[in-house]
RODO-2510 file (C-alpha; in nm, 4 decimals, decimal comma):
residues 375
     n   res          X          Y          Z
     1     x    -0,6498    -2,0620    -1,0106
     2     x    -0,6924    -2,1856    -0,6681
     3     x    -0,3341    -2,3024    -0,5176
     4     x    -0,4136    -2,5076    -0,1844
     5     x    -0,0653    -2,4791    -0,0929
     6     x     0,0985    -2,1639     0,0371
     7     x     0,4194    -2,0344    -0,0925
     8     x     0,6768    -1,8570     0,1036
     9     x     0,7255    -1,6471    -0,1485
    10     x     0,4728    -1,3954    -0,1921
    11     x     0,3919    -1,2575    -0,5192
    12     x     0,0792    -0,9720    -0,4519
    13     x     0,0921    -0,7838    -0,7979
    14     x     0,2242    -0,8711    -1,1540
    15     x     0,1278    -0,8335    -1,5004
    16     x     0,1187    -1,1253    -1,7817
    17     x     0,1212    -1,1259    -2,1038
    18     x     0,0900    -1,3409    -2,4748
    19     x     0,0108    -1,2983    -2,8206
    20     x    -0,3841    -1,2771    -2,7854
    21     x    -0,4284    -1,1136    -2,4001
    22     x    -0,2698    -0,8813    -2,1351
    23     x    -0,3856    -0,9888    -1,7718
    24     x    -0,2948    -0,7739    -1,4094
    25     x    -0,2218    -1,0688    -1,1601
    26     x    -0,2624    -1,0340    -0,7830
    27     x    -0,3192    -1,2355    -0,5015
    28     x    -0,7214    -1,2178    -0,3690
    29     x    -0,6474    -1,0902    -0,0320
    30     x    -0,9732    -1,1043     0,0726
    31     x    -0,9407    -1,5108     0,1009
    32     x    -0,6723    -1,5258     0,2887
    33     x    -0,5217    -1,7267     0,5091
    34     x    -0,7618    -1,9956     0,3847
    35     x    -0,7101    -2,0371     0,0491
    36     x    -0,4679    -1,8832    -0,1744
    37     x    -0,6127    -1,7722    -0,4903
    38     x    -0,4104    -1,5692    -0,8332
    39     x    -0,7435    -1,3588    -0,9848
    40     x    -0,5974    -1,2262    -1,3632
    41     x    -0,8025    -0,9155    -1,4500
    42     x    -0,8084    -0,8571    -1,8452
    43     x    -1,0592    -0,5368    -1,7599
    44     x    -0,9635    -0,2001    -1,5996
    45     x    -1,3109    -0,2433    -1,4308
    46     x    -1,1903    -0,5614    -1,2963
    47     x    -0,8894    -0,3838    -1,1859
    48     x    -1,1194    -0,0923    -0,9732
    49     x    -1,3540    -0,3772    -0,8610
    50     x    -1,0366    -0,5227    -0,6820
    51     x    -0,9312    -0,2230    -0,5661
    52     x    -1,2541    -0,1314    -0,3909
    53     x    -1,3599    -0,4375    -0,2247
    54     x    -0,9583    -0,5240    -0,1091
    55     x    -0,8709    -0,7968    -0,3260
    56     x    -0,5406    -0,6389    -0,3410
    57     x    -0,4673    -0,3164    -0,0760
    58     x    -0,1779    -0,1684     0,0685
    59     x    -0,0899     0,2155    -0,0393
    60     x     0,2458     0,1012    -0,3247
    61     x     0,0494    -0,1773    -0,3953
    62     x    -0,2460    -0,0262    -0,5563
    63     x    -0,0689     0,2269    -0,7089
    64     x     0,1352    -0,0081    -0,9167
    65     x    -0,2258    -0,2120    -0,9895
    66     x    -0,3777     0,0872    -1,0809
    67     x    -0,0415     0,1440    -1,3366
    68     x    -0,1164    -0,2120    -1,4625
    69     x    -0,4947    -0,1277    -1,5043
    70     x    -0,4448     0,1942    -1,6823
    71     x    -0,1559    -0,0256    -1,9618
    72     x    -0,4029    -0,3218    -1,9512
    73     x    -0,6778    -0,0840    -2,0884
    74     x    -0,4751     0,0945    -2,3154
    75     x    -0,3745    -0,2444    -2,4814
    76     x    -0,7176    -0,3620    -2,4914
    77     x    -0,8660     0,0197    -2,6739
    78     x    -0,5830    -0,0802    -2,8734
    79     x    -0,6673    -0,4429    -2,9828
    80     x    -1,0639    -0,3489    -3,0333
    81     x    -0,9443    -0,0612    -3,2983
    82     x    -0,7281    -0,3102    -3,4915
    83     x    -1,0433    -0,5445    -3,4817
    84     x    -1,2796    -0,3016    -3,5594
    85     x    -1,0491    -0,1933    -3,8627
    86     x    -1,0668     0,1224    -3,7497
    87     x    -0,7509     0,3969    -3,6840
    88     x    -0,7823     0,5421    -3,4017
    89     x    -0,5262     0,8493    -3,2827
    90     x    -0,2638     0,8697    -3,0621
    91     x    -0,4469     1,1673    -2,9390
    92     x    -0,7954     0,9501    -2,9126
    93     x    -0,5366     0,6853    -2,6835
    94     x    -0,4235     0,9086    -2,4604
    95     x    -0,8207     1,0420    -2,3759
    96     x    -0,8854     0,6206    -2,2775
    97     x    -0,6191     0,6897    -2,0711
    98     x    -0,6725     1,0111    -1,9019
    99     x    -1,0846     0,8363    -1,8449
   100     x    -0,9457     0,5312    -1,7006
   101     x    -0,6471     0,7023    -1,4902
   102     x    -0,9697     0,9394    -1,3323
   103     x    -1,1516     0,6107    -1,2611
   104     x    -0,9569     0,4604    -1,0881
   105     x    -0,8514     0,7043    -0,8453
   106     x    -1,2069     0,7449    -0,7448
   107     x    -1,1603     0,3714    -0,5943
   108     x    -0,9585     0,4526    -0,2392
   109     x    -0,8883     0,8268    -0,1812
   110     x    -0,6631     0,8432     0,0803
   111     x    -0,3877     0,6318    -0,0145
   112     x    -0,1910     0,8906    -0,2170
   113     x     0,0120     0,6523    -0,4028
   114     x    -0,2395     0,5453    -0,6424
   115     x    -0,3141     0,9050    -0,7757
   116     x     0,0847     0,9222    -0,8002
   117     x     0,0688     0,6239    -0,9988
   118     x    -0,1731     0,7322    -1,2262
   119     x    -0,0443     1,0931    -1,2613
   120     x     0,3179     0,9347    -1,3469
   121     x     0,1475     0,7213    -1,6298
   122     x    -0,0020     1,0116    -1,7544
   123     x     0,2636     1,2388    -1,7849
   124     x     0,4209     0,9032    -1,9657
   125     x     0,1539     0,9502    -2,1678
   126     x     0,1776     1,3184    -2,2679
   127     x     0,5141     1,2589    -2,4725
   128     x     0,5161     1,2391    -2,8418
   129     x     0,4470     0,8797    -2,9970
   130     x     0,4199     0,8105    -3,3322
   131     x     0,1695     0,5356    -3,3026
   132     x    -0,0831     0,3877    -3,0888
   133     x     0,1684     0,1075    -3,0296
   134     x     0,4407     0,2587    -2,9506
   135     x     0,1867     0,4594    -2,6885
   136     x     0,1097     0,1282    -2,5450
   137     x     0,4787    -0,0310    -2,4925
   138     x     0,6106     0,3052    -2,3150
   139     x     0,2421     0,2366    -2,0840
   140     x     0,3204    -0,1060    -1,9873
   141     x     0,7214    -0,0379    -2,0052
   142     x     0,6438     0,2734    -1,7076
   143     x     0,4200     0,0347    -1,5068
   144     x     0,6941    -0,2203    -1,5111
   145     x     0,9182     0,0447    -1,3976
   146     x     0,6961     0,1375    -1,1117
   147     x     0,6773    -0,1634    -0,9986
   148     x     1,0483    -0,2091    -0,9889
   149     x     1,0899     0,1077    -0,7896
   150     x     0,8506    -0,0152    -0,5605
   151     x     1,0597    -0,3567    -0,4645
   152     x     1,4017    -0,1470    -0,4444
   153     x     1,2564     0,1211    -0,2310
   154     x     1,1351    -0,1721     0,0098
   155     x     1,4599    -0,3618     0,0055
   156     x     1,6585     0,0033     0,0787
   157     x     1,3419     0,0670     0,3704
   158     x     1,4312    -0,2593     0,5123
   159     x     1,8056    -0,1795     0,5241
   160     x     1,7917     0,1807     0,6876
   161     x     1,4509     0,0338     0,8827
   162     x     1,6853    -0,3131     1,0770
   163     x     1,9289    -0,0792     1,1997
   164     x     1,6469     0,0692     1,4707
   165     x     1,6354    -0,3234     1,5982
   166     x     1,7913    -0,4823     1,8087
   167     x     1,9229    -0,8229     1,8557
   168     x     1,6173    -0,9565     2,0907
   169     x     1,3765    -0,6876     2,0241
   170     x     1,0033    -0,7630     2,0773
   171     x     0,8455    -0,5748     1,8459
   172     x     0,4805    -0,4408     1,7532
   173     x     0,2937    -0,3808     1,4430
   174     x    -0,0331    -0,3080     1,2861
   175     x    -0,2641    -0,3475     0,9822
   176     x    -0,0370    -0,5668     0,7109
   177     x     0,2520    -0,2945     0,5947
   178     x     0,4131    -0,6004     0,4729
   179     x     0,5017    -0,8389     0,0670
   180     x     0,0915    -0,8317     0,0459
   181     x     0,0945    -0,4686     0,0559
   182     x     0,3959    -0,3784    -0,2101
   183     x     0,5253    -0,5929    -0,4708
   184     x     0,8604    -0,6322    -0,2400
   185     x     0,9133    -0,7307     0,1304
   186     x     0,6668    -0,4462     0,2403
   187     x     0,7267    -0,1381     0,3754
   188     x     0,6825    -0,2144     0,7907
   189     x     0,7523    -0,5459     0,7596
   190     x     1,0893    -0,4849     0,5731
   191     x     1,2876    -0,4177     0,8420
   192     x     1,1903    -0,7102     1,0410
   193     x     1,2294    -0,9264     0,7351
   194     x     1,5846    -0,7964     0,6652
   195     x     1,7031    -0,7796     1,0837
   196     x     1,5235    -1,1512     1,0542
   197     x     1,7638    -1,2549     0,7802
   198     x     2,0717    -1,0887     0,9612
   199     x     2,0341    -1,3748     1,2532
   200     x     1,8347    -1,0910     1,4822
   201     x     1,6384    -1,3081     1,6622
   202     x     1,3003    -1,0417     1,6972
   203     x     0,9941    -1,1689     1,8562
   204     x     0,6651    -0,9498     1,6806
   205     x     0,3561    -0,8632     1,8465
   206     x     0,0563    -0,8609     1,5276
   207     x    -0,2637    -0,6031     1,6265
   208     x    -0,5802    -0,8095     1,4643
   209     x    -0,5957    -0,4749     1,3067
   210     x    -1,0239    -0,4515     1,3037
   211     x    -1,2504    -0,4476     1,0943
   212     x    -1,0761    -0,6460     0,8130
   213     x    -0,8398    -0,8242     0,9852
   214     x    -0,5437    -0,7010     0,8315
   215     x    -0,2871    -0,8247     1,1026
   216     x    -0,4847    -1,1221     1,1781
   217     x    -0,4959    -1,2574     0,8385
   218     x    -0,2346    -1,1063     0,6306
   219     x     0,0286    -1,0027     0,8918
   220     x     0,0314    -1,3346     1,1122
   221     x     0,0058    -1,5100     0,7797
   222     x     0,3154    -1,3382     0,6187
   223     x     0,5093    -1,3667     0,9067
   224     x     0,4484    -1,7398     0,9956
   225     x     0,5374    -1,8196     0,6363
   226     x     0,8711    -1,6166     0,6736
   227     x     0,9643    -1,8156     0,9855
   228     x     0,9624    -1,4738     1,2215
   229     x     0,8385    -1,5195     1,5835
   230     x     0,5217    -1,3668     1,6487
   231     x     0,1605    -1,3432     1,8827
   232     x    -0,1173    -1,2099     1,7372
   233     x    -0,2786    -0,9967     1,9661
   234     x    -0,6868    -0,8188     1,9488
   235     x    -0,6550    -0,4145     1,8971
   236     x    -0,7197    -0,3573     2,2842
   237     x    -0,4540    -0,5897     2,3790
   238     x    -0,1891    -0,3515     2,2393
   239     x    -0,1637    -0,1091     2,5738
   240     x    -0,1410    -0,4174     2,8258
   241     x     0,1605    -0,5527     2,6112
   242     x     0,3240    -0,2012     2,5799
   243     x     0,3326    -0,2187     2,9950
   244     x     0,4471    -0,5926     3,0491
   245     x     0,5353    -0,7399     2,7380
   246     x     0,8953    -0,5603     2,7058
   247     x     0,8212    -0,4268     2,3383
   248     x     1,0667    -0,2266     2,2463
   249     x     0,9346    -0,0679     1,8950
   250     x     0,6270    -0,0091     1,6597
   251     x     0,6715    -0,0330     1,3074
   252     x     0,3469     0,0778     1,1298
   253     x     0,3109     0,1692     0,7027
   254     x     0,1551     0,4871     0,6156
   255     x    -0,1144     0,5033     0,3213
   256     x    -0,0498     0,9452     0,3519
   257     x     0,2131     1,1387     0,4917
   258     x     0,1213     1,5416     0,4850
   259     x     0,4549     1,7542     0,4889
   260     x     0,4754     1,8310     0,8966
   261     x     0,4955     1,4670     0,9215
   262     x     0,1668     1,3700     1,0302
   263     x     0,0403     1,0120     0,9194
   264     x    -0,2671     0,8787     0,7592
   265     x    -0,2588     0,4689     0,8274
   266     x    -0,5006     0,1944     0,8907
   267     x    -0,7478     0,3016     1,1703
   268     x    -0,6571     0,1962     1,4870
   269     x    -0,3047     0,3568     1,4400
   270     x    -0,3405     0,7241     1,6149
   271     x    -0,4590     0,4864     1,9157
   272     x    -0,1530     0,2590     1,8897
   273     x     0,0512     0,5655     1,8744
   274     x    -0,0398     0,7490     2,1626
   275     x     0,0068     0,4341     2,3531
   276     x     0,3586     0,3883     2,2818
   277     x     0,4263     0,7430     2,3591
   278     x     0,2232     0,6910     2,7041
   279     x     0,5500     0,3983     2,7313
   280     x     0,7964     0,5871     2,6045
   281     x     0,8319     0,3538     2,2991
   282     x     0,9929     0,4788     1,9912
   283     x     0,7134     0,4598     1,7036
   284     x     0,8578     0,4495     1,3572
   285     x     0,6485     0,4869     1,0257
   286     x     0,8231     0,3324     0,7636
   287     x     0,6680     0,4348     0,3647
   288     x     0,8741     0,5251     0,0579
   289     x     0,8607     0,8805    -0,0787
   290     x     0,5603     0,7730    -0,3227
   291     x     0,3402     0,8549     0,0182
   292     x     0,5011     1,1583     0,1007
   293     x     0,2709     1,4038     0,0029
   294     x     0,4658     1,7905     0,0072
   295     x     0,1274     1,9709    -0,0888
   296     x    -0,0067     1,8782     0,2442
   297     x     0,0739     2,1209     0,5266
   298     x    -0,0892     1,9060     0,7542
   299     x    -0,2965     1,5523     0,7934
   300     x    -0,6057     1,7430     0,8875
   301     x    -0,6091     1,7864     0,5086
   302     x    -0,5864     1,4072     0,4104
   303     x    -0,9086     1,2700     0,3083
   304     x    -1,0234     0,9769     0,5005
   305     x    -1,2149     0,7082     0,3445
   306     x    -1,5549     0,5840     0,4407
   307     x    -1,6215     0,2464     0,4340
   308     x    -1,9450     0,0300     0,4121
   309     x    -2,1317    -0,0780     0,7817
   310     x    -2,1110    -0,4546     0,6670
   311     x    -1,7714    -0,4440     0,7754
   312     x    -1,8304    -0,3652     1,1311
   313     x    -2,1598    -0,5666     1,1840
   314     x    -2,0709    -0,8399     1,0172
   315     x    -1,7295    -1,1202     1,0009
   316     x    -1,7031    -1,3158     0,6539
   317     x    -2,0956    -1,2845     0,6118
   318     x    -2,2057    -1,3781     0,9822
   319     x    -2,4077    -1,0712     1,1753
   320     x    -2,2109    -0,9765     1,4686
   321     x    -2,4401    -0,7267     1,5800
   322     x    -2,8248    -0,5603     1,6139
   323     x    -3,0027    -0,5300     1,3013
   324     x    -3,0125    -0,1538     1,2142
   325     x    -2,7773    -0,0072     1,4506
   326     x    -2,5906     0,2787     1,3380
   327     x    -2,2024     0,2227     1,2491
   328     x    -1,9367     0,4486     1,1141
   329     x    -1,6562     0,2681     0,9728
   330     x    -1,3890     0,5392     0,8814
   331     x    -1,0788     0,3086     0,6802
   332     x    -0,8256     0,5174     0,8401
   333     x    -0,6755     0,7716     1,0977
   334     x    -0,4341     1,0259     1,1334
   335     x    -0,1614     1,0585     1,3503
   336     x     0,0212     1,3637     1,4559
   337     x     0,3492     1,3911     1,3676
   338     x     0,4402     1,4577     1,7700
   339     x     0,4001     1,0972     1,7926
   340     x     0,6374     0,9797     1,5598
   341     x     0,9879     0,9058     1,6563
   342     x     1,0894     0,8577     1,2674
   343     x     0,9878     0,8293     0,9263
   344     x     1,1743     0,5567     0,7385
   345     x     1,1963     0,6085     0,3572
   346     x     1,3966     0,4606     0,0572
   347     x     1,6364     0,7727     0,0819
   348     x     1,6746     0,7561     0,4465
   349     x     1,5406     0,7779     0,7919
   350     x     1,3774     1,1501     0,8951
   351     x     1,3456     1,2658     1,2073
   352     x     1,2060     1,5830     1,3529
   353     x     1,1888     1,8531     1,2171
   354     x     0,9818     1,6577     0,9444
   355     x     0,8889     1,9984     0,7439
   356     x     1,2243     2,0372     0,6703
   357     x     1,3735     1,6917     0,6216
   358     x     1,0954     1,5351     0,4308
   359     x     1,1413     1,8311     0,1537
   360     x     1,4979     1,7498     0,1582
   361     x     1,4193     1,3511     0,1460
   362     x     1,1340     1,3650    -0,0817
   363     x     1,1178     1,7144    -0,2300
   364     x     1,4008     1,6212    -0,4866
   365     x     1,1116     1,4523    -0,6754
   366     x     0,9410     1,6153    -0,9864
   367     x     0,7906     1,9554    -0,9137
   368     x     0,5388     1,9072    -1,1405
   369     x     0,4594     1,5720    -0,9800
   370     x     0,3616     1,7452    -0,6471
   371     x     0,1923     1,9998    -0,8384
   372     x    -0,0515     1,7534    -1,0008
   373     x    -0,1752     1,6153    -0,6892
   374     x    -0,2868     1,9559    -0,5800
   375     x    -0,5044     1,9844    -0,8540
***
């Protein structure tokens, strides 16, 4: 469904259902600002296509999708057993699920939050059921749930986030940590929603955020539609406006964070980082505890996607550069937790020492949850 008009309200990830069909429902990302476009996916392959190629993207984001996927293709096993007349075993249900859960974290590997996802709904999973069906309700019932974590933990960021602003803060930001990337107000962008909506008047500069165009199309986008004051900026613009522009923050998202506090985000981030400490400008991170990752000592562990040359050498099909040249397009970077002033979560803001605070923050979480992403 193509809607030509855009909505202030932005809906990035849902699921629908009715009598005949389950669908996941997201926003393609990929076509916006243009056009705004609802894809339904009915096929967990669907669901890891749109994963891959950024159709939806943003760490809580695709982790709820990929909870969606994993219920939409236990429904569907389901439905082709009952047509098929055949009886297939709670036991044979949860094997779809464990095959489509490893699938789909093969799609993005640095984001942590979709493994989390997927490790959550299989633990779901694990329990005792006494039918297929029941198996399936408890699937879509935790992905639901998920995704209704993820909008409270960004409402609760956005509260603890708008007391670091000011009234008359310009601010910076970059990639698109905002309602596109989370099925609430974002993660970054929640704070300057919720100052925004407290009669702070904030003015925010938006990085471009290359190769994708993150800030440039989704950021400036959101933004604009929420009525916020902003000027997009290009990537190597950021420095000259940390000198004479009078910003007086950074607010960046975090796909990663190891336990010492260091930060995987979109590339371009370590740079903007070391800038504002060059300018002695606090730089918060602002993520729920679903990106913490404890088993981490350190980001040099975090596994950094690669992503394909089209993306430099080319801009919505047109060749930008020399046929052939080399390119290496890594999809994020780390930054060391030195640079961080604070690390905004749904349980409170952390501050250095971030061993020790993000274990007390985030370490109250299942044990066995932290375990599973180490193996």
């Amino acid at each position: 469904m193509d809607k030509n008009k855009q909505s202030q309200n932005v809906r990035t990830v849902w699921w629908e259902e009715d009598a005949s069909s389950a669908y996941v429902c997201m926003i393609d990302q990929t076509l916006l600002p243009g056009r705004v476009v609802t894809l339904r996916l009915t096929h967990e392959n669907e669901v890891a296509h749109a994963i891959t190629t950024l159709q939806v993207r943003g760490a809580p984001a695709i982790g709820v999708t990929a909870a969606f996927g994993i219920a939409l293709a236990l429904r569907r096993f389901a439905q082709e057993q009952r047509t098929a007349n055949a009886d297939a075993t709670v036991e044979q249900a949860c094997e779809r699920v464990q095959g489509v859960g490893a699938m789909l974290c093969q799609t993005r590997p640095t984001a942590v939050n979709l493994s989390w996802a997927v490790q959550r709904m299989m633990r779901r999973a694990a329990s005792k059921y006494a039918s297929v069906a029941e198996l399936v309700r408890a699937l879509r019932d935790e992905a639901h749930t998920i995704a209704t974590e993820d909008a409270a933990a960004c409402a609760q960021m956005g509260i603890y986030g708008a007391e670091l602003i000011a009234d008359g803060d310009t601010l910076l930001t970059h990639c698109n940590a905002g309602a596109l990337a989370t099925v609430g107000s974002g993660t970054a962008l929640a704070p300057l929603y919720t100052a925004h909506k407290a009669g702070k008047h904030i003015h925010v500069f938006v990085d471009e955020t290359r190769p994708v165009l993150q800030g440039a199309r989704l950021t400036a986008w959101e933004l604009q539609q929420a009525g916020v004051p902003l000027t997009l900026i290009t990537d190597s613009m950021a420095g000259h406006f940390m000198r004479y522009g009078n910003i007086k923050a950074v607010f960046v998202g975090a796909d990663r964070i190891a336990a010492n506090g260091d930060v995987a985000n979109k590339i371009g981030t370590y740079s903007v980082a070391v800038l504002a400490h060059a300018h002695a400008i606090p730089f918060y991170v602002v993520a729920p505890c679903s990106t913490v990752d404890l088993t981490l000592a350190s980001g040099e562990a975090i596994p950094i996607e690669q992503r394909s040359r089209e993306e430099i050498t080319r801009i919505h099909g047109v060749p930008i550069a020399p046929e052939g040249v080399h390119v290496a397009n890594p999809a994020f970077d780390v930054t060391p937790h030195r640079y961080v002033t604070a690390i905004v979560t749904e349980r409170g803001i952390a501050r250095p020492v971030y061993k020790d605070i993000l274990h007390v923050l985030c370490g109250a979480r299942d044990a066995e949850e932290q375990l599973l992403r180490k193996e």
